[in-house]
N, C-alpha and C positions, 0 to 999 in steps of 0.2 A: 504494500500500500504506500501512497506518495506520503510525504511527510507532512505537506502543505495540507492532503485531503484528511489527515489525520488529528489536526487540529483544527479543522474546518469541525469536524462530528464530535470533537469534546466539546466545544462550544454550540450551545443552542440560542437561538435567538429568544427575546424576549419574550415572543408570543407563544414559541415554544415553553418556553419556562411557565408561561401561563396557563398553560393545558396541563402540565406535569403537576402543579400544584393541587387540581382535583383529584388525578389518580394517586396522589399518595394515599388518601382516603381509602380513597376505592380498592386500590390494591392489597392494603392492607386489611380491607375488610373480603378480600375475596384469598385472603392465604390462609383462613382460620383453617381450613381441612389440614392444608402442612403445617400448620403449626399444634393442630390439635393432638395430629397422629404422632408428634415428635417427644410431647408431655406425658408424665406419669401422674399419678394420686392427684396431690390437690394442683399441681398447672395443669391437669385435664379440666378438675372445675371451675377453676381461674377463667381458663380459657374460654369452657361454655356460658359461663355468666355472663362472661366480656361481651362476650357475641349478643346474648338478651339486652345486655344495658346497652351496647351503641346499637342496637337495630329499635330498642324504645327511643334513645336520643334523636339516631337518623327518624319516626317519624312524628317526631316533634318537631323537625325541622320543616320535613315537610307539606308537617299542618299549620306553622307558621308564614311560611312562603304561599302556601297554597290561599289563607286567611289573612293577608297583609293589611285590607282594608277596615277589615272589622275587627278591631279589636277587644269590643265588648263579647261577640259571641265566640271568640276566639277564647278570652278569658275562660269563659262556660264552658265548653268541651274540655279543654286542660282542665278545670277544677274535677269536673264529673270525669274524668279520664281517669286523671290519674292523682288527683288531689285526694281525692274520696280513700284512696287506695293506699295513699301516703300517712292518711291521718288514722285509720282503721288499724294498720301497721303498728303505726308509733303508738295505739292506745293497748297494746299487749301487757306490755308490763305494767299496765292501770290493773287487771284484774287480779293480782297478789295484790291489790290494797284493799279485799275486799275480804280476807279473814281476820285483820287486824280489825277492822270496823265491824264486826261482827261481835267480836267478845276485847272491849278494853273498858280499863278502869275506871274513866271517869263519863263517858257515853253507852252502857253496855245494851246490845240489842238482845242478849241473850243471857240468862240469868246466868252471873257468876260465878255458882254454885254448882259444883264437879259434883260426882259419882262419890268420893274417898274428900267429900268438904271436912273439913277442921278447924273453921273458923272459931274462935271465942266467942263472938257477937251472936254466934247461928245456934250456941246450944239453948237445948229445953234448959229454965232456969230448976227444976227440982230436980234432973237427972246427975248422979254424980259420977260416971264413965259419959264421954260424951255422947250423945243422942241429939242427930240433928231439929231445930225443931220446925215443924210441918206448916205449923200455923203461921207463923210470922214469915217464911222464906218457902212458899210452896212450892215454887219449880226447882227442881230440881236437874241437873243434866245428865245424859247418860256416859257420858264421858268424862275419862276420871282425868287426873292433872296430868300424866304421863302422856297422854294420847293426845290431852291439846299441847304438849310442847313437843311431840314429836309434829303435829299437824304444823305448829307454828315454824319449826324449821324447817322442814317441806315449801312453806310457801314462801318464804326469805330467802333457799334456796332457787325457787323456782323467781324470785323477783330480781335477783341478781344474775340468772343467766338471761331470761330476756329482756332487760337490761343493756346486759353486754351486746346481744346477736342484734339488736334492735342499732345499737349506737353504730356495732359494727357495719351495718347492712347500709344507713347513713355514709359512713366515711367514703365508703366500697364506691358508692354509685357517686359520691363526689368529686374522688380519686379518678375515675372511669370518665367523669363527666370533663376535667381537666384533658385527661390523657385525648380525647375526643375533639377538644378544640382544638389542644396544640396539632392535633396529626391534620384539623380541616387545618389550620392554617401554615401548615408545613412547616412549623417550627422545630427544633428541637428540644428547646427545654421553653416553657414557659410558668409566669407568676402566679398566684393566687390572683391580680386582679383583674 
């Protein structure tokens, strides 16, 4: 090859350079199958998620282009889209705050008197072994203390991992939403703003 034609084709012209900048997009949303097959354990799930988050991104984008004008019912389709979906999400770890509100000390919705009660205040006054008394505190619950503190950490357990997978799921789609501009905009590294 001439030497001359040879720096003729490393050099693209501008408008060329303008075309290239879409397919970097493109192309890299059209190598997940090679990139899929080349990953094990979790970069095979990295990978398929990637693929879910930029193909919801990509068509956000192209319900925006598509909705340029209207952007009040534009607003409404994103919210019922996927807003609805974001907030349903994020209300996971609201339902661990619903055994705490159930039986606490100073609102209780459930008498807090166990199976194995031992209060002072709760005995009959003539009994001298204690004998809970019937009259003054009648419900009773079936469950003794042991089984509401094994339930209570059950559900502290259960409010700290969806907690975590909730914030994680957050970052994840954040992270992805980053990586997704920078690649529309053929950058290499780009900022949080």
């Amino acid at each position: 090859m001439n030497k001359n034609m040879k720096n003729v084709l490393e050099h693209t012209p501008t408008y060329g350079e303008l075309n290239n900048r879409k397919n970097n997009l493109d192309s890299y949303m059209r190598g997940y199958t090679r990139r899929y097959s080349k990953k094990n354990g979790l970069g095979k799930l990295d990978c398929y998620c990637e693929k879910i988050v930029f193909h919801k991104i990509e068509n956000i984008d192209k319900l925006i282009e598509k909705m340029q004008n209207d952007k009040k019912s534009l607003k409404k389709k994103l919210c019922y889209k996927y807003g609805i979906r974001f907030i349903l999400f994020s209300l996971i770890p609201v339902f661990g705050l619903i055994v705490p509100m159930v039986y606490n000390e100073y609102f209780p919705l459930i008498n807090p008197c166990f199976n194995d009660c031992r209060i002072k205040d709760h005995n009959e006054p003539s009994a001298s072994p204690y004998k809970h008394d019937i009259k003054r505190f009648p419900n009773k619950n079936s469950l003794n203390t042991d089984t509401w503190v094994a339930i209570s950490t059950a559900n502290l357990v259960y409010c700290c991992i969806t907690l975590f997978i909730v914030l994680s799921v957050f970052i994840y789609i954040f992270m992805k939403f980053i990586k997704y501009q920078r690649l529309k905009a053929c950058r290499g590294k780009m900022s949080i703003k």
